[in-house]
C-alpha positions as protocol buffer text, in pm:
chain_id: "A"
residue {
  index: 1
  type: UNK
  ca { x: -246 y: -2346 z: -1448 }
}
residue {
  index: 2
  type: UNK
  ca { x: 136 y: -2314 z: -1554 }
}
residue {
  index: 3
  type: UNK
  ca { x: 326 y: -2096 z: -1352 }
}
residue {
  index: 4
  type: UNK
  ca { x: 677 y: -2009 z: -1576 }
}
residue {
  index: 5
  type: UNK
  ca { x: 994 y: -1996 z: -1396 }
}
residue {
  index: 6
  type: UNK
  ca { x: 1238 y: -1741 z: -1491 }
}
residue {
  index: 7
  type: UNK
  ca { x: 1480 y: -1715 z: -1270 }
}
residue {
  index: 8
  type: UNK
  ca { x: 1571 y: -1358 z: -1384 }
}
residue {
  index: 9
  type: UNK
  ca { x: 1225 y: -1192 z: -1411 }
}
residue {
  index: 10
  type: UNK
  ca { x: 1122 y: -1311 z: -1069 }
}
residue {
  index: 11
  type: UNK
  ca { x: 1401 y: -1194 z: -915 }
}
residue {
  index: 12
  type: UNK
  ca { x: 1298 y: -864 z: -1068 }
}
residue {
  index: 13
  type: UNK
  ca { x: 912 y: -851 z: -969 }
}
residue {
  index: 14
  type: UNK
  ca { x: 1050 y: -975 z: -627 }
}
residue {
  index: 15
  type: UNK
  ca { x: 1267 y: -683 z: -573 }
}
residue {
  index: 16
  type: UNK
  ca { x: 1029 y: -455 z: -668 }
}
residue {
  index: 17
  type: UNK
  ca { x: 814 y: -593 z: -382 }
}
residue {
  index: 18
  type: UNK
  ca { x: 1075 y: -550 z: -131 }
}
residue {
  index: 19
  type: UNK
  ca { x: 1163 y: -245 z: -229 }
}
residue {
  index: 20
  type: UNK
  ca { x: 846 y: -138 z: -210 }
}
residue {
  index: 21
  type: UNK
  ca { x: 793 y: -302 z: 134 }
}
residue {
  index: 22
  type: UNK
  ca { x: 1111 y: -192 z: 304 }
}
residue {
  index: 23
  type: UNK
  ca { x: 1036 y: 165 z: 215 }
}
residue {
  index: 24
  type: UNK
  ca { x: 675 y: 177 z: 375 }
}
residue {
  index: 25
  type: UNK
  ca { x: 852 y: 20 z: 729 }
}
residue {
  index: 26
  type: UNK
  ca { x: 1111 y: 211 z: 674 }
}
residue {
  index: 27
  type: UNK
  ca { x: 960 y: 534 z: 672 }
}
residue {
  index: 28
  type: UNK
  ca { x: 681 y: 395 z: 910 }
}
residue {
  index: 29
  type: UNK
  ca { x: 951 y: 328 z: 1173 }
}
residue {
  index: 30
  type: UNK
  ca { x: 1097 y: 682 z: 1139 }
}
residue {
  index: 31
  type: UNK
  ca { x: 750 y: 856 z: 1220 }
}
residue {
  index: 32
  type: UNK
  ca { x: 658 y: 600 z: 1542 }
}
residue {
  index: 33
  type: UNK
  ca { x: 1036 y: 684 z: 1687 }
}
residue {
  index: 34
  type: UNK
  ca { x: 1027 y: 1043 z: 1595 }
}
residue {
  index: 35
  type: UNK
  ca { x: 630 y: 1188 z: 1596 }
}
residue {
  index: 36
  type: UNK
  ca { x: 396 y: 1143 z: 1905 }
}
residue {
  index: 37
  type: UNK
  ca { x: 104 y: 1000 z: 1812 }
}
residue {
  index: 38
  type: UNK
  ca { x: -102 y: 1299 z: 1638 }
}
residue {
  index: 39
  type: UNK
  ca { x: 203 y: 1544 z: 1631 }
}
residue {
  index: 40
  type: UNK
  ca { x: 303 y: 1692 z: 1349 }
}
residue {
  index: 41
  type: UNK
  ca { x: 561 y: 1849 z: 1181 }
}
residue {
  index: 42
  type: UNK
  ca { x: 559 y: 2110 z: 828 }
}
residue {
  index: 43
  type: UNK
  ca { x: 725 y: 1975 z: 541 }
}
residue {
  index: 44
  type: UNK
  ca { x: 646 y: 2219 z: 276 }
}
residue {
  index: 45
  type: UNK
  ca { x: 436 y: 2471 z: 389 }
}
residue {
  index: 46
  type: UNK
  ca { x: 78 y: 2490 z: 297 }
}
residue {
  index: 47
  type: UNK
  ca { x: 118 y: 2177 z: 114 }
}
residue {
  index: 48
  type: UNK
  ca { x: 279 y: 1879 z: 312 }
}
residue {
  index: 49
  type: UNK
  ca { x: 303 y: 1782 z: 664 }
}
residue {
  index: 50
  type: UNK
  ca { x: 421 y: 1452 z: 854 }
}
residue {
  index: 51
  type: UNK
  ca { x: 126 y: 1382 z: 1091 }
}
residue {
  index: 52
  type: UNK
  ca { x: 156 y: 1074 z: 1335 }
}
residue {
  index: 53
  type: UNK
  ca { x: -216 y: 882 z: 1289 }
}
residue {
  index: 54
  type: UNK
  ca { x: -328 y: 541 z: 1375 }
}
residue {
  index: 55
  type: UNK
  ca { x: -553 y: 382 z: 1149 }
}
residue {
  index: 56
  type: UNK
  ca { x: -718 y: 125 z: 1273 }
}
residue {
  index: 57
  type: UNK
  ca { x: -1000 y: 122 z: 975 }
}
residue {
  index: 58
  type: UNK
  ca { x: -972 y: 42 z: 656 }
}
residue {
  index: 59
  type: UNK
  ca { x: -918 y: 296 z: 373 }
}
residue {
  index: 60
  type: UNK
  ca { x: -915 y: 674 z: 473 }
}
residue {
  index: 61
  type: UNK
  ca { x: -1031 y: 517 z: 819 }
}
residue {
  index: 62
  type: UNK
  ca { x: -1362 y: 412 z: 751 }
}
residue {
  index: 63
  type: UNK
  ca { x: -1494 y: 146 z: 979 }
}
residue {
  index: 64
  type: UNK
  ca { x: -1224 y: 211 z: 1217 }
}
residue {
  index: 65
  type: UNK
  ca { x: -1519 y: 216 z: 1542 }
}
residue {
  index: 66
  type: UNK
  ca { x: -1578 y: -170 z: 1464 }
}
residue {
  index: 67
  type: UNK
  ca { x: -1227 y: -243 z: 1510 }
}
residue {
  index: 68
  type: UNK
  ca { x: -1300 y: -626 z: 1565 }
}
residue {
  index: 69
  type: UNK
  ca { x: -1471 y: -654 z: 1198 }
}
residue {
  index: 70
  type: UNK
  ca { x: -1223 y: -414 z: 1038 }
}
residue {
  index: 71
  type: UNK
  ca { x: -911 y: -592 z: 1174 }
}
residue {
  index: 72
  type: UNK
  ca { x: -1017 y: -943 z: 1093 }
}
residue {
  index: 73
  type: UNK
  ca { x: -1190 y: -839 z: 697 }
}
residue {
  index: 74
  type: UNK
  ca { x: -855 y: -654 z: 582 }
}
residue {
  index: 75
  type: UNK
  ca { x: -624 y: -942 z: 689 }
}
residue {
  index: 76
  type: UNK
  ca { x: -845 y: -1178 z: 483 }
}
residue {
  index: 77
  type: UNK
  ca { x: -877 y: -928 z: 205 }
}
residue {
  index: 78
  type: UNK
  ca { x: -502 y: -861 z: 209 }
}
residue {
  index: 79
  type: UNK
  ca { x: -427 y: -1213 z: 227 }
}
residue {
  index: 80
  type: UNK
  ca { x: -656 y: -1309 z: -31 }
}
residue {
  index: 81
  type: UNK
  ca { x: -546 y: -1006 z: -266 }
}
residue {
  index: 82
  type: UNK
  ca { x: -168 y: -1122 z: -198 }
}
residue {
  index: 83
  type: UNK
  ca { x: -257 y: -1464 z: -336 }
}
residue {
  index: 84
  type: UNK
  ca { x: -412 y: -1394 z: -671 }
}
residue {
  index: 85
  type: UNK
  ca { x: -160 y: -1155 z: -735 }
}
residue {
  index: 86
  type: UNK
  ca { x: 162 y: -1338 z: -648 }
}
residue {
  index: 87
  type: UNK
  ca { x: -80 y: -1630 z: -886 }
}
residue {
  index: 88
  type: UNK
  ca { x: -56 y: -1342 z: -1116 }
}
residue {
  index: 89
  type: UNK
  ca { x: 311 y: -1210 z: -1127 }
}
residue {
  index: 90
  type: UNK
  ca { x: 420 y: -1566 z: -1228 }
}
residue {
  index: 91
  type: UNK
  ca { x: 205 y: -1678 z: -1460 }
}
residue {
  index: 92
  type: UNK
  ca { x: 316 y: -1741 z: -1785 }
}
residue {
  index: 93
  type: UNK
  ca { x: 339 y: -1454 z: -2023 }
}
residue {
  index: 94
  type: UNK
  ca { x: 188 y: -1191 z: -1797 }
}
residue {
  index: 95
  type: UNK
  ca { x: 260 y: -856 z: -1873 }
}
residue {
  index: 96
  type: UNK
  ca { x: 129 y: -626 z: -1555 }
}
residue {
  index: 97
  type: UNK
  ca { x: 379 y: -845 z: -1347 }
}
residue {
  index: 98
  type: UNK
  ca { x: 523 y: -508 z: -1206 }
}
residue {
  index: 99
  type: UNK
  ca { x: 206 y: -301 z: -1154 }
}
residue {
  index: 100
  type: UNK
  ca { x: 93 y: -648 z: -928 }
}
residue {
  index: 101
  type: UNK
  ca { x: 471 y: -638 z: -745 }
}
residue {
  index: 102
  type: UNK
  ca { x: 431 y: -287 z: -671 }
}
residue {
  index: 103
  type: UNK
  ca { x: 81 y: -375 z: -552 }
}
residue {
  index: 104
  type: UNK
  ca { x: 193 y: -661 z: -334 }
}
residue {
  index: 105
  type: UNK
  ca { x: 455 y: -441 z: -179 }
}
residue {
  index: 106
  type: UNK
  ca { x: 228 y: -211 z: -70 }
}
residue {
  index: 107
  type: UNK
  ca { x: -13 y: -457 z: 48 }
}
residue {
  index: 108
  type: UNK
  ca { x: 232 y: -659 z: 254 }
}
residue {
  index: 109
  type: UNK
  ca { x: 353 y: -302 z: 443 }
}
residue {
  index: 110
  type: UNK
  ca { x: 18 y: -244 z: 547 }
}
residue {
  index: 111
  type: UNK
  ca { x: -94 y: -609 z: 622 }
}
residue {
  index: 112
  type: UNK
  ca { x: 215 y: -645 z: 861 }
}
residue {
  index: 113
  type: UNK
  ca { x: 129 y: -319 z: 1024 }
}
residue {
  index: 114
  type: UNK
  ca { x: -204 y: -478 z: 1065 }
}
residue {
  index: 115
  type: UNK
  ca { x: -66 y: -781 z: 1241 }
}
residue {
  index: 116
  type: UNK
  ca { x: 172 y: -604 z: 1426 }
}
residue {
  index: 117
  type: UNK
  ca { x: -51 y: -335 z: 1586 }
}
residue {
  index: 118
  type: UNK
  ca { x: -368 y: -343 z: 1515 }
}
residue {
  index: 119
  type: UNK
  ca { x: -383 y: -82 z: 1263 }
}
residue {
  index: 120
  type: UNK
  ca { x: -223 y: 136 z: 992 }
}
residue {
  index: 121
  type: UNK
  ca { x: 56 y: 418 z: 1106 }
}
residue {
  index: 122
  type: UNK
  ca { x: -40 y: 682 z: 820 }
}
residue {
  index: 123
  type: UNK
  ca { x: 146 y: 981 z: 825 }
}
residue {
  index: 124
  type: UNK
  ca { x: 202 y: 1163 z: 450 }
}
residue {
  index: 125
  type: UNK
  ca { x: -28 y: 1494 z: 549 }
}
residue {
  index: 126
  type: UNK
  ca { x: -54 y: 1654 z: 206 }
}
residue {
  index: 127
  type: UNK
  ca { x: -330 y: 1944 z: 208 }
}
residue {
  index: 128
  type: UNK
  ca { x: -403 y: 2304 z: -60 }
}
residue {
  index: 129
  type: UNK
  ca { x: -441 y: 2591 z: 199 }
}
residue {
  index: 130
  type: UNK
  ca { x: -764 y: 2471 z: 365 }
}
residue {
  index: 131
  type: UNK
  ca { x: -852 y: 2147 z: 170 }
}
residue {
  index: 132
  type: UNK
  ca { x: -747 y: 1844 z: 345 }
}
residue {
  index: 133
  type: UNK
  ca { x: -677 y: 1474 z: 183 }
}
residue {
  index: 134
  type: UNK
  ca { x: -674 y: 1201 z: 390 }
}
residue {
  index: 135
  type: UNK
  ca { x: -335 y: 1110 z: 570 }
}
residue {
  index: 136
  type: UNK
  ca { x: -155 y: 819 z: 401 }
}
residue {
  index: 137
  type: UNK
  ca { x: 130 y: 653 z: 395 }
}
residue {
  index: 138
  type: UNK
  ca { x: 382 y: 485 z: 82 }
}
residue {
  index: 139
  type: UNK
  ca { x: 210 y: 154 z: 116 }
}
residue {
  index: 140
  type: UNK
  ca { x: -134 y: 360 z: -6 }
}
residue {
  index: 141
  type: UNK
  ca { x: 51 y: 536 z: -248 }
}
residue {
  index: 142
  type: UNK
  ca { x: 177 y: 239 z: -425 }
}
residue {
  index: 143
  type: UNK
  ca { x: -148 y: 53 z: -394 }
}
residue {
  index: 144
  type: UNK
  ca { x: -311 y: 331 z: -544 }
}
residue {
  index: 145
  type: UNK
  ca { x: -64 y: 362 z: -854 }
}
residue {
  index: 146
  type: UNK
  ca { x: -99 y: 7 z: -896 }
}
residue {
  index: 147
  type: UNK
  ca { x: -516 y: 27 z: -914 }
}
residue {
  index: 148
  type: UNK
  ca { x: -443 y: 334 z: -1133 }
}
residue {
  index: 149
  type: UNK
  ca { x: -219 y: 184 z: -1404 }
}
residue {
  index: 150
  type: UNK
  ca { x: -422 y: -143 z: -1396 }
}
residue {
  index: 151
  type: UNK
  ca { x: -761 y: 80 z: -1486 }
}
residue {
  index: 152
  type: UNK
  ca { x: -569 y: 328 z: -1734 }
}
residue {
  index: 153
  type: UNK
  ca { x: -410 y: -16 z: -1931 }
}
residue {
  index: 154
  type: UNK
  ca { x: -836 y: -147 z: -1908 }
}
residue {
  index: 155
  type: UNK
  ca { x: -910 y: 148 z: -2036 }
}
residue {
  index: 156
  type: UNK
  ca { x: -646 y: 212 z: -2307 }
}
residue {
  index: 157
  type: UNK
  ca { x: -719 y: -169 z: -2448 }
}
residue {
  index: 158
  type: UNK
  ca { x: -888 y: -180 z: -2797 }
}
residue {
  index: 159
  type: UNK
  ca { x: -1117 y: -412 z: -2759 }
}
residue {
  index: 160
  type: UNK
  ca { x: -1171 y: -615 z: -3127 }
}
């Protein structure tokens, strides 16, 4: 495998990550010194709320009663997941290096929650009247715009 160094374009994809990262603890720390665990408080009304949750599952909580299990599969998925894609973001010629920074940014916010305490502070509330999505948090969201572009590219690629 060649990995290309450019000093330039890495610098790039790496700021991407941290900027990524910094804003998921970031905003993580604002909601564990400001919300009580499970206290809430209206953004926007009828749309948006900041709600203080612990996640100690995996996505949208599931799993989170075999804590154990959970906790020690998502630090070897995350790791594992952080490894091919860093692989990925330097190898030569690759052109979804950003969609695999923002990825890893997100990935590295939640894995050092993870490490840290056992768990996932989510806290982005965003509802419609009575329907209810699961609470998240900016290391989700970029995770899940990274998965997103990654299958719209697949999808959008004319295969010959």
């Amino acid at each position: 495998m060649y990995l290309k160094y450019n000093r330039k374009k890495n610098l790039f994809y790496f700021l991407i990550t941290l900027t990524i990262f910094l804003i998921d603890i970031f905003s993580k720390l604002i909601i564990l010194l400001y919300l009580l665990p499970g206290e809430s408080i209206e953004i926007i009304p009828k749309y948006l709320n900041f709600t203080h949750i612990y996640n100690p599952g995996i996505i949208f909580g599931i799993y989170s009663n075999q804590k154990k299990y959970c906790y020690i599969f998502s630090i070897i998925l995350s790791v594992t997941m952080l490894i091919i894609l860093t692989i990925k973001v330097y190898k030569k010629n690759k052109k979804n290096s950003i969609i695999y920074s923002i990825i890893i940014g997100g990935i590295l916010g939640n894995l050092l929650n993870r490490i840290l305490l056992y768990g996932i502070i989510d806290f982005i509330d965003f509802y419609i009247y009575n329907y209810h999505f699961p609470i998240f948090n900016f290391a989700d969201i970029s995770i899940i715009i990274g998965i997103g572009l990654i299958i719209f590219k697949f999808n959008n690629t004319k295969i010959t």
